[in-house]
Residue frames relative to the residue before (quaternion, step in Angstrom):
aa qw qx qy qz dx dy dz
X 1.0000 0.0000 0.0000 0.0000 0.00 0.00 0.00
X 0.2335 0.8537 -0.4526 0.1085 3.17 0.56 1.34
X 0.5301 -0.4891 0.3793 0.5796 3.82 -0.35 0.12
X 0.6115 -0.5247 0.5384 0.2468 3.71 -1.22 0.72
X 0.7878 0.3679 -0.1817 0.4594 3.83 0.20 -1.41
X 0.1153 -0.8225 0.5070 0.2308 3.91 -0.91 0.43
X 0.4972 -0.6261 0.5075 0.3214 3.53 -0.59 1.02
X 0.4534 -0.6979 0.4922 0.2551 3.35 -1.38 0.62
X 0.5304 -0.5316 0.4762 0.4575 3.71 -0.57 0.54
X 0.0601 -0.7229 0.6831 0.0847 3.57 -0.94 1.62
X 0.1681 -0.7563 0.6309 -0.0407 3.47 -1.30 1.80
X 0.5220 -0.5361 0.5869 0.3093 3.37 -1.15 0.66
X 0.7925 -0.4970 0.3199 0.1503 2.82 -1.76 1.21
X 0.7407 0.3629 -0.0445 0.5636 3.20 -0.05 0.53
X 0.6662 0.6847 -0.2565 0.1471 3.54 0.44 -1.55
X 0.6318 0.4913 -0.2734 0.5336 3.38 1.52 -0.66
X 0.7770 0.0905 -0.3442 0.5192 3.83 0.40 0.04
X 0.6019 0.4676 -0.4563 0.4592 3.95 0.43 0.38
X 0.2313 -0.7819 0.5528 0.1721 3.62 -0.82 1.03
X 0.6270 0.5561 -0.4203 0.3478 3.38 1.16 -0.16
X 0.6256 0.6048 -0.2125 0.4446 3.77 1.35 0.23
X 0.1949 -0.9057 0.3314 0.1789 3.19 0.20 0.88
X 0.7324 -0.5625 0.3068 0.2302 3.91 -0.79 0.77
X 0.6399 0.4613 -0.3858 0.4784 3.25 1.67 0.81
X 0.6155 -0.6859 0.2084 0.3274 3.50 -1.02 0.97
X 0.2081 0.6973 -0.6736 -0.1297 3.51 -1.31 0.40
X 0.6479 -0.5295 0.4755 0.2714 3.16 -1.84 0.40
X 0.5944 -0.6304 0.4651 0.1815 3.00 -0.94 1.21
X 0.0044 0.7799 -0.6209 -0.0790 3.64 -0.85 0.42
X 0.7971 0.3989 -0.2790 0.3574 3.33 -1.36 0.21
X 0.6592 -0.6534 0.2824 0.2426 2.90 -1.07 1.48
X 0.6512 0.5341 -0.2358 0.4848 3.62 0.82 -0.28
X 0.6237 0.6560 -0.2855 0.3149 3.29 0.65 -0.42
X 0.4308 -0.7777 0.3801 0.2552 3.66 -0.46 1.56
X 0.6167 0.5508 -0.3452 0.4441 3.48 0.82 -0.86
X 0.6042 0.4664 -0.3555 0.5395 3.84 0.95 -1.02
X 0.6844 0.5712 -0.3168 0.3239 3.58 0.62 -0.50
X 0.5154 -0.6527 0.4374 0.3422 3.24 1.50 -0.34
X 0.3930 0.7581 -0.4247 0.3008 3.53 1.61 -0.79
X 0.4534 -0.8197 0.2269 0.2667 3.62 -0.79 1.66
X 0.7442 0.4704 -0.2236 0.4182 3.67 0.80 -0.46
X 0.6537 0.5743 -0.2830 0.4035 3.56 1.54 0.23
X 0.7174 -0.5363 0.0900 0.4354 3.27 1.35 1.22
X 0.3677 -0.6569 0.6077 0.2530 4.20 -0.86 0.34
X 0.4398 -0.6165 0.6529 0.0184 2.17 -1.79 1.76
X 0.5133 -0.6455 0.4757 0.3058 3.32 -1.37 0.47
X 0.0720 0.7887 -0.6099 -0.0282 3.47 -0.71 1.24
X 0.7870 -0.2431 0.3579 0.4398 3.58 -1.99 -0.03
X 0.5771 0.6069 -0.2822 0.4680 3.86 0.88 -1.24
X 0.7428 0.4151 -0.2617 0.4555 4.04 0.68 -0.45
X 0.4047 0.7649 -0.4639 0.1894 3.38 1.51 -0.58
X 0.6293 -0.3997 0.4706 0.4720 3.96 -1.04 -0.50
X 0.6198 -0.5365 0.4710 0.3259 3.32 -1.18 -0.06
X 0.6318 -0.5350 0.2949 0.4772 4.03 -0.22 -0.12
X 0.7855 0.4345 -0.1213 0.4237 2.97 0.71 -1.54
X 0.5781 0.5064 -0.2739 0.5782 3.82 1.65 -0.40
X 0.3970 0.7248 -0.4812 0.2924 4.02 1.33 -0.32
X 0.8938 0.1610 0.0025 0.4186 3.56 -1.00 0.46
X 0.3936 0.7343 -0.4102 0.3711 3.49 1.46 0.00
X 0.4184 -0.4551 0.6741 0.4042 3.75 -1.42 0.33
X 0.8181 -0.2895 0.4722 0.1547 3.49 -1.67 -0.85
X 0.5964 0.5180 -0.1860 0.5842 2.63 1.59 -1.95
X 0.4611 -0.5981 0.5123 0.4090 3.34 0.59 -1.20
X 0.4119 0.6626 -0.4687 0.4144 3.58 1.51 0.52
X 0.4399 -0.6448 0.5846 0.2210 3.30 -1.15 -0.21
X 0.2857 -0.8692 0.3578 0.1868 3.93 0.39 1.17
X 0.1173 -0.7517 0.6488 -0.0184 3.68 -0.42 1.13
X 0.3095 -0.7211 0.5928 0.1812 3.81 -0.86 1.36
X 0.2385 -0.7636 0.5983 0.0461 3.51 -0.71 1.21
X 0.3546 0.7710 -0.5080 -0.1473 4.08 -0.81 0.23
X 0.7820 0.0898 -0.3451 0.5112 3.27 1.01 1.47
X 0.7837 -0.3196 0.1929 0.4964 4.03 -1.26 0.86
X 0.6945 0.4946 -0.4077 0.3269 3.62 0.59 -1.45
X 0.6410 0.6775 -0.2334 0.2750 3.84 1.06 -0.91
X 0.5385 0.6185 -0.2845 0.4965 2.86 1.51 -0.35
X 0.3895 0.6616 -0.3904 0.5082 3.67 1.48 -0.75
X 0.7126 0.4923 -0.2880 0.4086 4.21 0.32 -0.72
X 0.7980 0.4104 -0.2420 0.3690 3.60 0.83 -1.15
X 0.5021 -0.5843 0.6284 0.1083 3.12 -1.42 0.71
X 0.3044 -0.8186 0.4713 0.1232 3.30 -0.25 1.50
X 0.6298 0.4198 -0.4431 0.4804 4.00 0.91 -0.75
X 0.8313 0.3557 -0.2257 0.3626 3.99 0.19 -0.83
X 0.7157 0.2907 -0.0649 0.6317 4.02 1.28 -0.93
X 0.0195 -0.8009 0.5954 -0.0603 2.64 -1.69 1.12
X 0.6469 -0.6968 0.2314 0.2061 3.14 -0.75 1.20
X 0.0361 -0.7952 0.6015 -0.0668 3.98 -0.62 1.10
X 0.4886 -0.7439 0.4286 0.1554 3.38 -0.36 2.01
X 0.2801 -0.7061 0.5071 0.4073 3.79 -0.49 0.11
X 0.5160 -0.6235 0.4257 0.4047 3.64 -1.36 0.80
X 0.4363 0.7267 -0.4083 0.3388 3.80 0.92 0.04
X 0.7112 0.5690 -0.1663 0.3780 3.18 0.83 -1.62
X 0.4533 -0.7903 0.3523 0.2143 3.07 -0.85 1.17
X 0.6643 -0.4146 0.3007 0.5444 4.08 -1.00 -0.44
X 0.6908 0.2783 -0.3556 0.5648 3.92 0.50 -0.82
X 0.5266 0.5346 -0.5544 0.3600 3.55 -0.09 0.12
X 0.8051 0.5207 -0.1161 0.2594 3.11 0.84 -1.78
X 0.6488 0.5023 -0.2239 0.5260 3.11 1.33 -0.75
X 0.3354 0.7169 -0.3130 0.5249 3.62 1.86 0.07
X 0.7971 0.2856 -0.1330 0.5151 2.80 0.08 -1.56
X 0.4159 0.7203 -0.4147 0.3690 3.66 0.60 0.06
X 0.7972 0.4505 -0.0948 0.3907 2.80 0.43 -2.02
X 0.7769 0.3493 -0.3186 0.4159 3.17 0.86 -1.03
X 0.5421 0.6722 -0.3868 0.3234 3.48 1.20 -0.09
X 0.6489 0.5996 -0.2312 0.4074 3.19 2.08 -0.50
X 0.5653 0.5872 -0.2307 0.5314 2.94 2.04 -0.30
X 0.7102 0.4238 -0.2821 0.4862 3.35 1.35 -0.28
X 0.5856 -0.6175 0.4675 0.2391 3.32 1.35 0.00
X 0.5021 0.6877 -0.3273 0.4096 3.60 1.56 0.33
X 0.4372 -0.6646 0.5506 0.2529 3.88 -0.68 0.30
X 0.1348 0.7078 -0.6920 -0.0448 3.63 -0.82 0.60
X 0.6386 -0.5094 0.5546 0.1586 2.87 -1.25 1.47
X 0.8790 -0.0193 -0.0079 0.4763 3.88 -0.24 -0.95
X 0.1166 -0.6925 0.6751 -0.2258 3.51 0.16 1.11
């Protein structure tokens, strides 16, 4: 359930014929600048117009909705058809495999298992 449209790879100014720049985005500054200009063959800026769709907002991949779990009782909250479960990174190994189990008994998705 992925969004349908692909976003174009947004590169920093410059980034494709300078090797000393690395392939992650910043915003152009300064008043002169071709990319800040919108100017058509110097690459896409990230706007509001690329966002997700509404109903895909805040989603995992799976298409669950992620609920941070850091013990068995938490699981008591989620909704197995629409949320799925995302161990905290805190929680330890016997804890974790806990919460597992009982998550298998509820029929619940965990994301990191």
């Amino acid at each position: 359930m992925t969004n349908e449209r692909k976003k174009p790879k947004f590169l920093r100014q410059g980034a494709n014929y300078k090797k000393m720049l690395k392939k992650v985005w910043r915003k152009p500054r300064g008043r002169d600048t071709k990319l800040g200009k919108k100017e058509k063959s110097k690459g896409k800026m990230p706007s509001i117009g690329y966002g997700a769709k509404r109903e895909m907002r805040f989603k995992h991949p799976s298409g669950f909705y992620e609920v941070l779990v850091s013990n068995a009782a938490d699981l008591e909250r989620i909704d197995p058809k629409t949320q799925a479960a995302r161990i905290s990174g805190t929680v330890g190994g016997r804890k974790r495999s806990s919460i597992v189990e009982k998550a298998k008994g509820l029929k619940i998705k965990v994301l990191n298992a």
